[in-house]
N, C-alpha and C positions, 0 to 999 in steps of 0.2 A: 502609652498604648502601643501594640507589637502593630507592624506592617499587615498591611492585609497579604495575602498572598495575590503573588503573578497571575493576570490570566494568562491562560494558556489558547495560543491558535488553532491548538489540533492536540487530540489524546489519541492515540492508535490503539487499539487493542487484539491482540491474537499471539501469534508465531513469534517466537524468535530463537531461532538458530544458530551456529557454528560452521557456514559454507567454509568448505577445505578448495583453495585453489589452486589448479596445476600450474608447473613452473613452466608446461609447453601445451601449447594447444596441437589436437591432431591426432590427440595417442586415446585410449582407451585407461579408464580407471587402474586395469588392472600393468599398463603399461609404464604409467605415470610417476619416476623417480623420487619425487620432492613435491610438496604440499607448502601451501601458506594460511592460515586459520585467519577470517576476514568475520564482520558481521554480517548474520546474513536471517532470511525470512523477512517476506514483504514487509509486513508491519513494522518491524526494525528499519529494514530501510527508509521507510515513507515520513518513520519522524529522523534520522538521520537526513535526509533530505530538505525535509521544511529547516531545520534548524542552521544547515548550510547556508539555508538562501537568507536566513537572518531572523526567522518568526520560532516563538517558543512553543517546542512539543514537547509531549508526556507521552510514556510507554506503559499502560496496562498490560502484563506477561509473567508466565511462572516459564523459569529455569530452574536448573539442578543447584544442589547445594554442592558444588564440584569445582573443579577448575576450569572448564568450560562456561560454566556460570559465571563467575569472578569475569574473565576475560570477559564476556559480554557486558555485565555491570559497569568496568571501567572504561570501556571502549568506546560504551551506548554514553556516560557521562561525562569523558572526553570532547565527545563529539557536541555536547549542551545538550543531550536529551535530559529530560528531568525522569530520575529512575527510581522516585520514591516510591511507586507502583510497581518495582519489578519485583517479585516474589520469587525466592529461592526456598529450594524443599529437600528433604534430604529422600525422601519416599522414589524418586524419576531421577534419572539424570537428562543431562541437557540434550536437543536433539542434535544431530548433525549431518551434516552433507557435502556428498566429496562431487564435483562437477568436473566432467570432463568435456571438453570442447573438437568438434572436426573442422575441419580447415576454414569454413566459412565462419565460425563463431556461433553455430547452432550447438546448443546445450545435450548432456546427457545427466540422469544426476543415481549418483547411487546414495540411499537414505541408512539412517540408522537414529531410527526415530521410531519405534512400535510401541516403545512405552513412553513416551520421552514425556519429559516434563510440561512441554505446554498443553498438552491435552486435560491437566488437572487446573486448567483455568476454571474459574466458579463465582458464586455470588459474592463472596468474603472479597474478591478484587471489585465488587461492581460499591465505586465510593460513590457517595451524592456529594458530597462538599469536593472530592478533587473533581468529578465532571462538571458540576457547575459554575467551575472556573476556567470551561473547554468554549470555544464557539466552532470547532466540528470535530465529531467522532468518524474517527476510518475504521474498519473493520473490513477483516476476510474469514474465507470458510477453512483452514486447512487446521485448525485447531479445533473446530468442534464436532469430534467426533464422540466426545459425551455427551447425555443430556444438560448437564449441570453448565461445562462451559456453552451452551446453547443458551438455556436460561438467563446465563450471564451479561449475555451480545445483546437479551432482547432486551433487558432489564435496563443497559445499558444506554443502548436504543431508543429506548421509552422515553429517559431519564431526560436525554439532550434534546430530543425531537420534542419532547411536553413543554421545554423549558424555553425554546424559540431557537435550539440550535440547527446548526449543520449535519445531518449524519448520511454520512458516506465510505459505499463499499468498492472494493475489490474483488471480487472473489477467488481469483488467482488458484482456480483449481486445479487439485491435482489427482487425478481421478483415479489412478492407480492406488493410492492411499485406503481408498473405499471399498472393500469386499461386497458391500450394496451400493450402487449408485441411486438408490432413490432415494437415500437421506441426505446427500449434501441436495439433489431437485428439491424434495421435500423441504431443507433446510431455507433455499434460497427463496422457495415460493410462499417460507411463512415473513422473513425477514425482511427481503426487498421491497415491501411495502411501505415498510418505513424509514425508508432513504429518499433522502433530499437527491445525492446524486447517487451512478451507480456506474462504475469504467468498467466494462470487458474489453478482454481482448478478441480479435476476429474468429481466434482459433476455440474460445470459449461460446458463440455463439448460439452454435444448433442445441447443445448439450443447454443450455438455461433460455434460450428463450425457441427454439423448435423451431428455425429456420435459419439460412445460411445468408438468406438476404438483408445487408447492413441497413437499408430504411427500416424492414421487417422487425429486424432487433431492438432496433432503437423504438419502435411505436408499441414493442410488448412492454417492454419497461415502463414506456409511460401509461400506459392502460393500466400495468401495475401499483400505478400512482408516482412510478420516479419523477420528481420535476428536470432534472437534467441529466439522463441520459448517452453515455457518450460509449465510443466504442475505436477500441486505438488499432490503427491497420499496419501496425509493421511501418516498412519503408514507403509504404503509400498514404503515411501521416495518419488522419482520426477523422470521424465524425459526432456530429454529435445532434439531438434534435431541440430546436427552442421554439414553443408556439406551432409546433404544427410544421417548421422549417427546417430542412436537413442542411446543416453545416459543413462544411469539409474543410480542410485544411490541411498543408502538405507538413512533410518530412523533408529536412536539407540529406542531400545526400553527403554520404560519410565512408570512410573505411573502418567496417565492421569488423572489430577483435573478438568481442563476446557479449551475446544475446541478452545474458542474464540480466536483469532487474532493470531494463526499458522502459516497461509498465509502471515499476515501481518511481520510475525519473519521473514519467509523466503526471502522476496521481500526485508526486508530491509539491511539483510547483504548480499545476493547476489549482489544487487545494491551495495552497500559498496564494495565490491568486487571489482567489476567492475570498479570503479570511480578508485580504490588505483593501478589496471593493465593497464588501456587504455583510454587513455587523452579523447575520443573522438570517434563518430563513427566510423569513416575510421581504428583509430587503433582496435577498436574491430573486424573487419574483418579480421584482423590476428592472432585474437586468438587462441592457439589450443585448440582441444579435451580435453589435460589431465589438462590444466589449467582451463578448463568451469569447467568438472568434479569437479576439486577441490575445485571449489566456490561452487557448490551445494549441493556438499559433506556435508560442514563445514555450508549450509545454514539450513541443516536436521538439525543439531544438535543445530543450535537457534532455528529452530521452535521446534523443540520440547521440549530447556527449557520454553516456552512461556507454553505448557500445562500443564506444571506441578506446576501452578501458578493460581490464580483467577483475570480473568480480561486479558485483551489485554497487559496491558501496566506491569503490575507489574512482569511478568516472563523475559521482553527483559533485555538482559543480557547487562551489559557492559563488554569492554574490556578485563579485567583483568578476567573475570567471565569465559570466554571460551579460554583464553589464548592458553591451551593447544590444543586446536583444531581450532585452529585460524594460517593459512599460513604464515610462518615467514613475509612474505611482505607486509601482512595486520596490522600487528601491528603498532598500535600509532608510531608516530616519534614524 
């Protein structure tokens, strides 16, 4: 009889790109000499991430049938991501994005993504037997600007949240993308209902829950039904709410190279977190206080070796990298 298959800690679903990165921070795109092609789009990074710190992701994601595509395939499976979900097409090519940085490490990014392949995400990637072998789904909004890949995420959604899993988003919006802003609202206030957690950033706030005040945010979400709620503040660390209690927890301070994919440090060892304490939705409900705390705590200190690196992917630490700041029960077995 054949092995069963691996479960998997976390399946990502969405974006995944080709960040172009400058050889100097300070200049302007159109300044910028020399380029370095890195993995890039949240959901790319969030299972590059988990996989670093030692726990098995999967990538649900359409790319081009191109050389852009390739390079991500082998990059994404280098890295342990399992890419038997990543779907190459010959219809789109892959997106891509060239980031340019000013002196503090605050981003700019010029896109070249209008048709680009992951927006042809769909039902045909929504598996039941490879999610059923997930205990949490991440998802963001920057792919679904079709109906089809929408139906996809809920489908998706459903599948893992029916089955007793984790499903957790990002939204990582990008607003300028949208010609109507009321479909990615629209999108989030049909979807966030069905997330176990849900991370914004500060600067995503007002635009998805309608005020700028961080308790405020965190109590819309849960009205929304999020059981955990969190909201990451930059260099003034995260909050997050459990029971009715606002959580806070700091940021180490660092010298910042580049902004880029912070959030995405965060989300992915907090979820690692998460997966290595509580099998399952129902057991996250008995989480406490000082154990969330402690996963957030420890999730400041990946994001923030992410900025002290050029590029999304190349700061995510492995294992041994944060050892010392890593909860004896997170550690590799």
């Amino acid at each position: 009889m054949a092995d069963a298959a691996p479960v998997l800690d976390m399946v990502c679903m969405g974006e995944t790109l080709v960040d172009f990165l400058p050889t100097e921070a300070g200049r302007r795109v159109r300044e910028v000499s020399a380029w370095a092609p890195a993995i890039g789009g949240s959901l790319a990074n969030v299972s590059v991430g988990v996989a670093r710190l030692g726990a098995r992701s999967g990538l649900v994601t359409v790319v081009g049938e191109d050389e852009f595509g390739h390079f991500l395939r082998e990059r994404l499976a280098a890295e342990g991501v399992d890419v038997s979900h990543l779907r190459q097409v010959s219809e789109a090519r892959t997106g891509l994005v060239f980031i340019s940085l000013d002196a503090r490490g605050e981003r700019s990014f010029t896109y070249f993504r209008t048709r680009s392949a992951e927006f042809l995400l769909g039902e045909r990637d929504v598996d039941a037997a490879f999610l059923a072998r997930t205990r949490v789904l991440h998802w963001g909004s920057n792919s679904l600007h079709l109906p089809e890949a929408r139906v996809a995420v809920q489908r998706a959604a459903e599948q893992v949240r029916e089955a007793g899993g984790i499903v957790s988003c990002d939204p990582n919006l990008r607003l300028h993308a949208w010609a109507d802003r009321s479909e990615p609202k629209g999108i989030l206030e049909r979807l966030l209902p069905l997330c176990s957690v849900v991370k914004l950033s500060e600067e995503e706030m007002p635009f998805v829950t309608g005020t700028t005040d961080v308790r405020g945010a965190l109590e819309y979400l849960r009205d929304l039904g999020v059981l955990l709620p969190v909201v990451t503040l930059g260099e003034k660390g995260a909050a997050l709410l459990w029971h009715g209690e606002e959580v806070r927890v700091p940021a180490p301070q660092v010298r910042v190279l580049d902004t880029t994919g912070a959030g995405d440090g965060f989300v992915a060892s907090f979820l690692y977190g998460l997966t290595r304490r509580y099998a399952d939705a129902q057991a996250l409900r008995a989480a406490t206080r000082e154990s969330l705390e402690e996963l957030a705590t420890f999730s400041c200190v990946v994001g923030s070796r992410v900025v002290e690196r050029l590029g999304a992917v190349a700061g995510l630490p492995r294992a041994d990298e944060v050892l010392e700041h890593m909860p004896a029960d997170l550690r590799p077995r």
